[in-house]
KOLKE-914016 format. One record per atom (N, C-alpha, C, O, CB): atom name; x, y, z. Coordinates in pm, whole numbers. Glycine has a CB too. Layout:
N
node name:CA, u:X, v:Y, w:Z
...
END
This chain:
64
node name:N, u:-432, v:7683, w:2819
node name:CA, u:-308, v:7656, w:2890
node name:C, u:-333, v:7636, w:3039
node name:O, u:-271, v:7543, w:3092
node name:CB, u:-209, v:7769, w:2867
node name:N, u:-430, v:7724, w:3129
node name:CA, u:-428, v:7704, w:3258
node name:C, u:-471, v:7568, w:3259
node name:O, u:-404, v:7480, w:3311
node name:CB, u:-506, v:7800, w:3339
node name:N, u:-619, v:7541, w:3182
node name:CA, u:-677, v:7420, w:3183
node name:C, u:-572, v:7274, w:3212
node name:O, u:-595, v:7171, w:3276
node name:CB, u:-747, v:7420, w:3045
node name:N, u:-451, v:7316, w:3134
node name:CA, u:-349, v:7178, w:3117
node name:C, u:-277, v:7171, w:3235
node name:O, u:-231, v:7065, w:3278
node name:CB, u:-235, v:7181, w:2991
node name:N, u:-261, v:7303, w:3301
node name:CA, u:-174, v:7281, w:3409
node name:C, u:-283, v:7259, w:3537
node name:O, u:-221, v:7219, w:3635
node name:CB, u:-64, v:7413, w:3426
node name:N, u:-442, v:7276, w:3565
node name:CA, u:-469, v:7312, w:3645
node name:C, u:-513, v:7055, w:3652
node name:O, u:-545, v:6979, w:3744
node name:CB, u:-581, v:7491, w:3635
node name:N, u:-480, v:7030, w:3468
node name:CA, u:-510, v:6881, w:3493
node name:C, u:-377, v:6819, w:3522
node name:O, u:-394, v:6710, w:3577
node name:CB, u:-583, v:6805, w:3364
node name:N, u:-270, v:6844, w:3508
node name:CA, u:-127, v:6810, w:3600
node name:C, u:-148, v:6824, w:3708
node name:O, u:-87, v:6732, w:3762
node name:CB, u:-5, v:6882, w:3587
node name:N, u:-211, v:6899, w:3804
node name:CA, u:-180, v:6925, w:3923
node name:C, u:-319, v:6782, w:3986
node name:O, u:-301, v:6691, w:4067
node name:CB, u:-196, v:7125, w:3961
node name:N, u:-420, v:6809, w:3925
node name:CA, u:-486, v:6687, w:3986
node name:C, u:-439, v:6532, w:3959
node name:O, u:-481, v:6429, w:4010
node name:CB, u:-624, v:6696, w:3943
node name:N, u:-331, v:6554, w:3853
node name:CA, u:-315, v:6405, w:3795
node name:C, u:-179, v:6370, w:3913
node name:O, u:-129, v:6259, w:3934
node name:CB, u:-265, v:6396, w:3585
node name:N, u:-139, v:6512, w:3981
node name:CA, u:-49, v:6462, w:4034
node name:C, u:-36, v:6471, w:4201
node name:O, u:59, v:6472, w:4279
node name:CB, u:47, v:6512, w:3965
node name:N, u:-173, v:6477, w:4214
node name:CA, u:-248, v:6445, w:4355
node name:C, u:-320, v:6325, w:4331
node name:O, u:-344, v:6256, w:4430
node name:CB, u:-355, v:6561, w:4408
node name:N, u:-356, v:6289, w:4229
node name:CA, u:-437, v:6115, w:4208
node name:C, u:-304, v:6041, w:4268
node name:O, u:-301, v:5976, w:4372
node name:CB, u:-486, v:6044, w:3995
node name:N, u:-161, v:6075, w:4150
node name:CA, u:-51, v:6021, w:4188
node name:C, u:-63, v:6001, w:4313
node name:O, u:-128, v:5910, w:4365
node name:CB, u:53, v:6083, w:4159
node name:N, u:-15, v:6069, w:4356
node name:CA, u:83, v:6077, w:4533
node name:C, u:-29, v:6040, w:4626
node name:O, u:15, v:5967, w:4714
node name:CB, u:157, v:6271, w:4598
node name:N, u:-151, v:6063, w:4637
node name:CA, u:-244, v:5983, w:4726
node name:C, u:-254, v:5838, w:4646
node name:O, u:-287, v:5744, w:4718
node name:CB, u:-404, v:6064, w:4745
node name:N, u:-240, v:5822, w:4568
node name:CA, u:-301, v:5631, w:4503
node name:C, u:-107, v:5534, w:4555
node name:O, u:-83, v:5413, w:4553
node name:CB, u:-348, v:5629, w:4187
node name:N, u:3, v:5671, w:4598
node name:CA, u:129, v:5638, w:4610
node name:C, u:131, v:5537, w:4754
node name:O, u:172, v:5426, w:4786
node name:CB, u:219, v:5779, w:4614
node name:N, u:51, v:5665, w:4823
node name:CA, u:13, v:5626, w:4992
node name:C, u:-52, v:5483, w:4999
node name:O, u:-2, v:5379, w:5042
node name:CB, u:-113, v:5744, w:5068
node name:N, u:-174, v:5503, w:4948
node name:CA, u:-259, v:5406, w:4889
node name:C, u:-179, v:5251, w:4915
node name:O, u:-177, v:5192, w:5023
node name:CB, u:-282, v:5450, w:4719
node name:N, u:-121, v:5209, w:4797
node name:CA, u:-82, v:5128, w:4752
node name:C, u:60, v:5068, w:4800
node name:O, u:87, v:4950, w:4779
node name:CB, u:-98, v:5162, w:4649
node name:N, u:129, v:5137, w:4851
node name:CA, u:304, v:5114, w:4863
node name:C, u:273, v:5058, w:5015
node name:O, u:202, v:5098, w:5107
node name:CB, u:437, v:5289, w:4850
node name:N, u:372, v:4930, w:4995
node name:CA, u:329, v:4775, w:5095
node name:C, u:417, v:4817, w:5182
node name:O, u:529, v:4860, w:5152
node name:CB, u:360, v:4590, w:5035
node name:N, u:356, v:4803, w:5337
node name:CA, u:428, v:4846, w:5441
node name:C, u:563, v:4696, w:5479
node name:O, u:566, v:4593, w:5412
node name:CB, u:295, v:4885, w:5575
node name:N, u:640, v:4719, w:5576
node name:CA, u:747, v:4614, w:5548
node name:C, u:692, v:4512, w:5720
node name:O, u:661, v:4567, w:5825
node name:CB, u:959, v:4707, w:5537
node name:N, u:695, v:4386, w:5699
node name:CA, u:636, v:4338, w:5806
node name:C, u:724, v:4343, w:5957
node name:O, u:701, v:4252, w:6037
node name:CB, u:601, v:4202, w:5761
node name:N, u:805, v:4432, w:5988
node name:CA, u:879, v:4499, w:6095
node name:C, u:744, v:4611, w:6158
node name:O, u:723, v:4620, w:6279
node name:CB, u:1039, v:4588, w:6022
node name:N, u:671, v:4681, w:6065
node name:CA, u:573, v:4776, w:6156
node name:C, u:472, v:4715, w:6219
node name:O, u:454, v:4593, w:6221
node name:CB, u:506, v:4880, w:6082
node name:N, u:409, v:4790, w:6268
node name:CA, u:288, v:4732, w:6365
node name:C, u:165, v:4732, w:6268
node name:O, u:172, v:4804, w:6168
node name:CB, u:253, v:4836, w:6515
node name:N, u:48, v:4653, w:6292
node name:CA, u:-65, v:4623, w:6258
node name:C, u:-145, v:4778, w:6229
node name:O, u:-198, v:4808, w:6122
node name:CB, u:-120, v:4525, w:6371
node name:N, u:-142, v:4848, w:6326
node name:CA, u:-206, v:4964, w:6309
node name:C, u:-145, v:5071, w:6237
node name:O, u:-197, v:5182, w:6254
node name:CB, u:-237, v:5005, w:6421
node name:N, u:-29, v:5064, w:6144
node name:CA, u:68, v:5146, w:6076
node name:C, u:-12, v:5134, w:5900
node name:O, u:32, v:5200, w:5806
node name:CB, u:256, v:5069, w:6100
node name:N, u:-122, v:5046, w:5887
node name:CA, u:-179, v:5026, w:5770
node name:C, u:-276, v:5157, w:5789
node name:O, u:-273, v:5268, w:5735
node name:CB, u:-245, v:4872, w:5748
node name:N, u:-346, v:5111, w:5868
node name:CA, u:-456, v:5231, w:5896
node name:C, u:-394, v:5407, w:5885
node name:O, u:-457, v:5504, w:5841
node name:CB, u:-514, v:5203, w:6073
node name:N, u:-281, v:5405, w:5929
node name:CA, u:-227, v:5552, w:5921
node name:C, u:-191, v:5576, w:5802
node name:O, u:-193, v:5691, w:5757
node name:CB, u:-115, v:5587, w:6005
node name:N, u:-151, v:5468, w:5728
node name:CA, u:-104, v:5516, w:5574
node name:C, u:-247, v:5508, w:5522
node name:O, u:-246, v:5594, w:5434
node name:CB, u:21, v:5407, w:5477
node name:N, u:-334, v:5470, w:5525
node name:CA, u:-466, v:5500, w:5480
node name:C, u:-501, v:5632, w:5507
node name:O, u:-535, v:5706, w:5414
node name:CB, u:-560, v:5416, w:5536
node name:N, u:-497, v:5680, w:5650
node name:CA, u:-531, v:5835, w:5684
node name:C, u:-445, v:5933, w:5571
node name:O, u:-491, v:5963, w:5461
node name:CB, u:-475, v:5875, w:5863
node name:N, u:-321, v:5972, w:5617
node name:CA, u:-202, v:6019, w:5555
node name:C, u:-247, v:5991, w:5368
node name:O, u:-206, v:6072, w:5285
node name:CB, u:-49, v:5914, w:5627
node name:N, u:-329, v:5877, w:5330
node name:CA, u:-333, v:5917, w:5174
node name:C, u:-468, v:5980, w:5111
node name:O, u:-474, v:6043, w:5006
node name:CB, u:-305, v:5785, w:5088
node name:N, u:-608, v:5940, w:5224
node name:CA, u:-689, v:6003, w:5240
node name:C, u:-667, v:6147, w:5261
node name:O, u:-735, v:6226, w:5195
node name:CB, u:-740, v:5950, w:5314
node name:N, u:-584, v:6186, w:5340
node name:CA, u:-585, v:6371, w:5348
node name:C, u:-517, v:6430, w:5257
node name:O, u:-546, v:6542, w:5215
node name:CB, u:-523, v:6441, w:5475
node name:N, u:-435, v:6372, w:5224
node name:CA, u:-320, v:6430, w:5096
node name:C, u:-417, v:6427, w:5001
node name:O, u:-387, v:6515, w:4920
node name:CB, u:-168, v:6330, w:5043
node name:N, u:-553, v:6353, w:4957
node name:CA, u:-642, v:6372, w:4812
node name:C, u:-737, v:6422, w:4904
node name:O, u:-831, v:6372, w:4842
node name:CB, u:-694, v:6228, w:4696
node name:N, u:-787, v:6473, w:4989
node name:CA, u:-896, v:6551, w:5026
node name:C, u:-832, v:6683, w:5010
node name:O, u:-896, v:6760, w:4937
node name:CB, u:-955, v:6520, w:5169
node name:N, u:-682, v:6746, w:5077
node name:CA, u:-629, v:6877, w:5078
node name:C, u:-642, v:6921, w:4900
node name:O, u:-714, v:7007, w:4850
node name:CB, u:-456, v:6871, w:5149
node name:N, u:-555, v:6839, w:4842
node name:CA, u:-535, v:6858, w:4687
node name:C, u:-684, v:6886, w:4615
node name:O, u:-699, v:6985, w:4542
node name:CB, u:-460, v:6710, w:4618
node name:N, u:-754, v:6827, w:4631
node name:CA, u:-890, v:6839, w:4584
node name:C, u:-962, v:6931, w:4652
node name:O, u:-1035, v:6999, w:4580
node name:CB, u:-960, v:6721, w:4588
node name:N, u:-963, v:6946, w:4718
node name:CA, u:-1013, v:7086, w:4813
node name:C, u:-934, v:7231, w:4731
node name:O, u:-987, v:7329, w:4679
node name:CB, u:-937, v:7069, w:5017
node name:N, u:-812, v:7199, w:4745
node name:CA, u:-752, v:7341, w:4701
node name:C, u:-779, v:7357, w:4553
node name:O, u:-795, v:7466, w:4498
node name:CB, u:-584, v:7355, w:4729
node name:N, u:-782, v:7251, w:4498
node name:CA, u:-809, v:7298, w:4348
node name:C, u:-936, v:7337, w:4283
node name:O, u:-949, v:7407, w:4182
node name:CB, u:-772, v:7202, w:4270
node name:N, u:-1040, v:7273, w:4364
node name:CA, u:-1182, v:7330, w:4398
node name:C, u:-1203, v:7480, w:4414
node name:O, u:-1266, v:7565, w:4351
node name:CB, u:-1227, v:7272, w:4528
node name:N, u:-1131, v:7481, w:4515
node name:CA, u:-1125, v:7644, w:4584
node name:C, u:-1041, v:7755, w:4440
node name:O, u:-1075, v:7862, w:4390
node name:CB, u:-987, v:7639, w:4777
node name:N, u:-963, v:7692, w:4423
node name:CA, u:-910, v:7758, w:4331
node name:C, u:-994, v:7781, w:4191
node name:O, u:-991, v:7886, w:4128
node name:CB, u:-794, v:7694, w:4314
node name:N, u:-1056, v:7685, w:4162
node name:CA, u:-1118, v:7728, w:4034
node name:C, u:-1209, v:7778, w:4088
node name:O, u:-1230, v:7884, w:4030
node name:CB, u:-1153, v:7639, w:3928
node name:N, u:-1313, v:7757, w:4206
node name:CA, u:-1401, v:7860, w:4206
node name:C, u:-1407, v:8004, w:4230
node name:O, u:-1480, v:8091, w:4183
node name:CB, u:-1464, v:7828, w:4263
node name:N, u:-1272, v:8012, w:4350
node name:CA, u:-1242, v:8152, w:4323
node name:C, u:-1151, v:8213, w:4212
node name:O, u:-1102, v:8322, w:4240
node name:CB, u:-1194, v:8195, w:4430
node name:N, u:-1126, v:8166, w:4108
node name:CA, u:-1040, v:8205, w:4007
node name:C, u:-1084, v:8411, w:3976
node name:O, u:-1190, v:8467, w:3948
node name:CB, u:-1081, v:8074, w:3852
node name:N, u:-968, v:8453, w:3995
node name:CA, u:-995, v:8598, w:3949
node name:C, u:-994, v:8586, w:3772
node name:O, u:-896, v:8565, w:3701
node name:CB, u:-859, v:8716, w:4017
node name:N, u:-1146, v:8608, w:3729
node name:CA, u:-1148, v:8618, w:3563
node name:C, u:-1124, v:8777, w:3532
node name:O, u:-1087, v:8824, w:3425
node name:CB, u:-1315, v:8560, w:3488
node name:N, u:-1150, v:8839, w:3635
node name:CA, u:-1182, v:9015, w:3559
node name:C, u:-1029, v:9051, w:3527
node name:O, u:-952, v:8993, w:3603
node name:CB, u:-1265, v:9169, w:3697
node name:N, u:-989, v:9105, w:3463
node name:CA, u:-831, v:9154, w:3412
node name:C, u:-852, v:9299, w:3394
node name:O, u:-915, v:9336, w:3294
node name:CB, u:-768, v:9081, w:3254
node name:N, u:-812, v:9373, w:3465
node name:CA, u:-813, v:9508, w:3450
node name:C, u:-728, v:9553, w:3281
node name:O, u:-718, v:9671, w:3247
node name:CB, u:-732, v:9567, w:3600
END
């Protein structure tokens, strides 16, 4: 069961960074407003992947 929820949570950081990713800016912004939605979807899948990293490696297994 953790296993299923711990693959929702990455399926739904692929989501929302590939969201950033991909979703077409409107030609009213500036030239350099591409590059920030690049940053902004880059950190949103570095944080998510980081924490879930961290999380399984520190996972508490011992159960009193």
């Amino acid at each position: 069961m953790r296993l299923l929820r711990e693959a929702v949570k990455w399926a739904l950081g692929i989501v929302l960074a590939l969201f950033f990713f991909l979703v077409p800016l409107p030609r009213s912004v500036p030239s350099w407003a591409g590059y920030v939605q690049w940053g902004i979807g880059s950190l949103i899948a570095v944080c998510i992947v980081g924490k879930l990293l961290y999380d399984t490696l520190f996972y508490n297994r011992y159960r009193p």
